[in-house]
N, C-alpha and C positions, 0 to 999 in steps of 0.2 A: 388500512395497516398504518399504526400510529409507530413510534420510534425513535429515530437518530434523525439528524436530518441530514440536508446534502452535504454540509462542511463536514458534520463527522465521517460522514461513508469518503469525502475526499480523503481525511487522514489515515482510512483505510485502504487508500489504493496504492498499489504497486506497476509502476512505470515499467518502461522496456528497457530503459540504461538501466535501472535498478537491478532486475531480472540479470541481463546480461553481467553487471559488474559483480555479481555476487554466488550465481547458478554453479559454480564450481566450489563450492564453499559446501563442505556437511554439514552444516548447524543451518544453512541459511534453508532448506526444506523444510522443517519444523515451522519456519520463522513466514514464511511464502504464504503456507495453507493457510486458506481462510482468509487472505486479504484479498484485496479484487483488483481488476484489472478493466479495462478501458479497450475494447475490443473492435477494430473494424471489418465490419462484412459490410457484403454487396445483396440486396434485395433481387427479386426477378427480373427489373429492368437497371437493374446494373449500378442502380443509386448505391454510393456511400451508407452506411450507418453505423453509428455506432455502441454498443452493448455493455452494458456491466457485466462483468463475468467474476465468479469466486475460482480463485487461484486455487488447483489441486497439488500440483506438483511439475517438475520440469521433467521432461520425458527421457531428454538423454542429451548432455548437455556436452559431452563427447564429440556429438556431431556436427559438421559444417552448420548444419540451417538447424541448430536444435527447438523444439517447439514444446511448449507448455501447456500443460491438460488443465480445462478451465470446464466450469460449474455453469450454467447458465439456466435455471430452475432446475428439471428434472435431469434434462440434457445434459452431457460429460462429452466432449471433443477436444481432440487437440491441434493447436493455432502454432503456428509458426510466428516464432517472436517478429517477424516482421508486421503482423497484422495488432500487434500490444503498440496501445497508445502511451506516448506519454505525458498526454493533457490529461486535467483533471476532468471528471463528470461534469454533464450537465444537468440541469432540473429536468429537462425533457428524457434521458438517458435514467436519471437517478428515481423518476415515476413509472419508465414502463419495465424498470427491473423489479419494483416493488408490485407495481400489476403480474406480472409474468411470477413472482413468490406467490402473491396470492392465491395464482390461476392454480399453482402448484399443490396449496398449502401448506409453503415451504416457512417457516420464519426468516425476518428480517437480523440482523446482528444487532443485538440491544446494547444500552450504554454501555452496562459492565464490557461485555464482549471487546468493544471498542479500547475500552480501557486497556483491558489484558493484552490486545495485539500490541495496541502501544508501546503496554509494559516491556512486552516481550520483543518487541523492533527493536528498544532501548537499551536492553539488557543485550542483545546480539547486538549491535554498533560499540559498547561501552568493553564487549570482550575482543572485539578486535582494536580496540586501542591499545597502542605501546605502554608498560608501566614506565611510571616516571624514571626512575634508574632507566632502564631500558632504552628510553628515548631521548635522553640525555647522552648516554653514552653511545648510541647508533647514531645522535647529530650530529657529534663531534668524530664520530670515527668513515660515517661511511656518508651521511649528508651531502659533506661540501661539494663531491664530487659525482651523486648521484640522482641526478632529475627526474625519473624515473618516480623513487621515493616521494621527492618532493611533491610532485603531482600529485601522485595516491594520497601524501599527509593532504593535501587541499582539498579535494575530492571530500575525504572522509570529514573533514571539519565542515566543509559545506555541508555535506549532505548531516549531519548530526546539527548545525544550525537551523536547515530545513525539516530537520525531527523535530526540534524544539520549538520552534514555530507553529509544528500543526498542533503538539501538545498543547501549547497556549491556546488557538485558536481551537482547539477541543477543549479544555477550561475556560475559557469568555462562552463557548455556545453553552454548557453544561448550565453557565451560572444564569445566562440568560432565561434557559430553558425553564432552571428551578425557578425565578424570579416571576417567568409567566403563569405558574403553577402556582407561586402562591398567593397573584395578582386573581388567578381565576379563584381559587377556592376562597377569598376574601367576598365576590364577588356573591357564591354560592351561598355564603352565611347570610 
């Protein structure tokens, strides 16, 4: 099973801060499906491991310990956000999730795919930003005296610098990707 590789399935994963800062949020459901998660289970003798899982939805985010229904081939359970990682995959992680699709004859998330969640992370982070009027007039009226705000404005700049990043780092792989393709088909001729 040919594809994405690891960097793009990273730019596809969704963290447990993530999850938790945003799980109360209506638009952020739409936005969840379909990206993956980083999952720790315990084997029969109690070993660590851990799992790529596709994100279905949050189950009930209402409650103290809410947990997230997650994909893992044919498999569907739900993980208490305590067991969502929020490192990124590894090679070893990111091959036997692609065995386990196989085992399934599930497909893998192709480029586009990739693209479109992107799209669509980008477009949900860009509509929760203040419009300019907006945030001009809430920095001077309610800013000065509330930290609160300020942390969330940080938070979300971070984490939209951390968007923009993987988007790069998914455009250097993509171009890489095209470059090895037409290093190979030169080759072919």
């Amino acid at each position: 099973m040919d594809g994405i590789s690891l960097k793009q399935f990273n730019v596809v994963r969704l963290s447990r801060d993530t999850i938790i800062k945003w799980m109360h949020d209506e638009d952020f459901a739409s936005v969840m499906k379909d990206l993956y998660c980083r999952v720790v289970i315990r084997d029969q003798s109690s070993t660590k491991q851990y799992r790529a899982m596709r994100a279905i939805r949050v189950v009930d985010p209402a409650v103290p310990k809410p947990q997230v229904e997650l994909a893992h081939g044919s498999t569907v359970k739900a993980y208490s956000l305590e067991f969502v990682s929020n490192g990124p995959f590894t090679d070893e992680e990111f091959a036997q999730y692609k065995s386990t699709l196989e085992k399934n004859d599930t497909p893998l998330i192709t480029d586009d795919e990739v693209t479109e969640k992107v799209n669509s992370m980008r477009a949900f982070l860009d509509s929760k930003k203040p419009k300019k009027e907006d945030s001009k007039r809430h920095h001077h009226e309610e800013d000065k005296d509330n930290a609160a705000v300020k942390r969330k404005k940080v938070a979300l700049e971070t984490e939209n610098k951390e968007l923009e990043q993987k988007i790069g780092d998914l455009s250097r792989a993509c171009a890489a990707q095209d470059q090895d393709m037409d290093n190979l088909r030169k080759k072919l001729r």
